[in-house]
N, C-alpha and C positions, 0 to 999 in steps of 0.2 A: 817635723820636716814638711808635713804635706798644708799645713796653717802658712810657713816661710813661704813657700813656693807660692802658694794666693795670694800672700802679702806682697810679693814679689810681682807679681802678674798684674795684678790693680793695681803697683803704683805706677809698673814701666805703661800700662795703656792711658794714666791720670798724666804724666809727665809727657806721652805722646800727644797727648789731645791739648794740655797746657802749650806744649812748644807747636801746635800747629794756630792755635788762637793769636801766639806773638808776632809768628810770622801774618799773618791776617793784619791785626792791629798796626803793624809797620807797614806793611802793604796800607792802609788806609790811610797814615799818616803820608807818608811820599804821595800818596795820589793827590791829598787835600792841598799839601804845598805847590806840585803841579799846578792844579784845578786853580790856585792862586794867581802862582807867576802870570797864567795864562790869560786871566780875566786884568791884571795890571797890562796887560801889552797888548790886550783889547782881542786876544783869538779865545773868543765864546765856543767856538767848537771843538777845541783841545779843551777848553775847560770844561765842556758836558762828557765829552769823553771820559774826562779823568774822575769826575764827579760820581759817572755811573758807576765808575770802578768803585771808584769808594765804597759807593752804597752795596757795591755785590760783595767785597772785604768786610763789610763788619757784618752785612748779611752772614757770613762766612763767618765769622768769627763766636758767633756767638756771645759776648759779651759785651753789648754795647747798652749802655744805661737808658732807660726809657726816652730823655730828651736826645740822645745821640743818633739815634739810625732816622728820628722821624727828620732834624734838624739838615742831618746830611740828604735824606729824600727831598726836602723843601729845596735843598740848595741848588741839588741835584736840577729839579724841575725851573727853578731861575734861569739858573749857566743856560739850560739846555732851547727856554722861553725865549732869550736873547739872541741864541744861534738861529732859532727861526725868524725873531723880528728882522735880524741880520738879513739872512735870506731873500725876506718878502719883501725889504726895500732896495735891494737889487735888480 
């Protein structure tokens, strides 16, 4: 009984920390689609917004593949390079 109950304990904290990385992971993905739309209709500043989000989602997440979190920081730093060029020719 007292082996069930540990078995039981590690998996409900394994399946909590699974279902908190899903929701992270879709959180990343709707930001990235965001971060899209926004640079196709030329607003760089909703897109670095959404980009940072990204990057703090898979920060969050924890499993993001070695090319994934640095890919989304590069992107991240573009979107956000643009909002300032943006700016400074105003």
């Amino acid at each position: 009984m007292k082996y069930t109950l540990a078995m039981v304990l590690a998996l409900t904290s394994t399946l909590a920390v699974s279902a908190e990385k899903d929701v992270e992971l879709d959180r990343a993905v709707r930001l990235q689609n965001l971060s899209l739309v926004a640079v196709i209709n030329g607003d760089y500043n909703l897109a670095c917004k959404a980009q940072t989000q990204v990057v703090d989602a898979l920060s969050k997440s924890k499993t993001a593949g070695p090319d994934l979190f640095p890919s989304a920081v590069s992107t991240k730093h573009e979107f956000c390079d643009l909002t300032d060029q943006k700016v400074a020719s105003n």
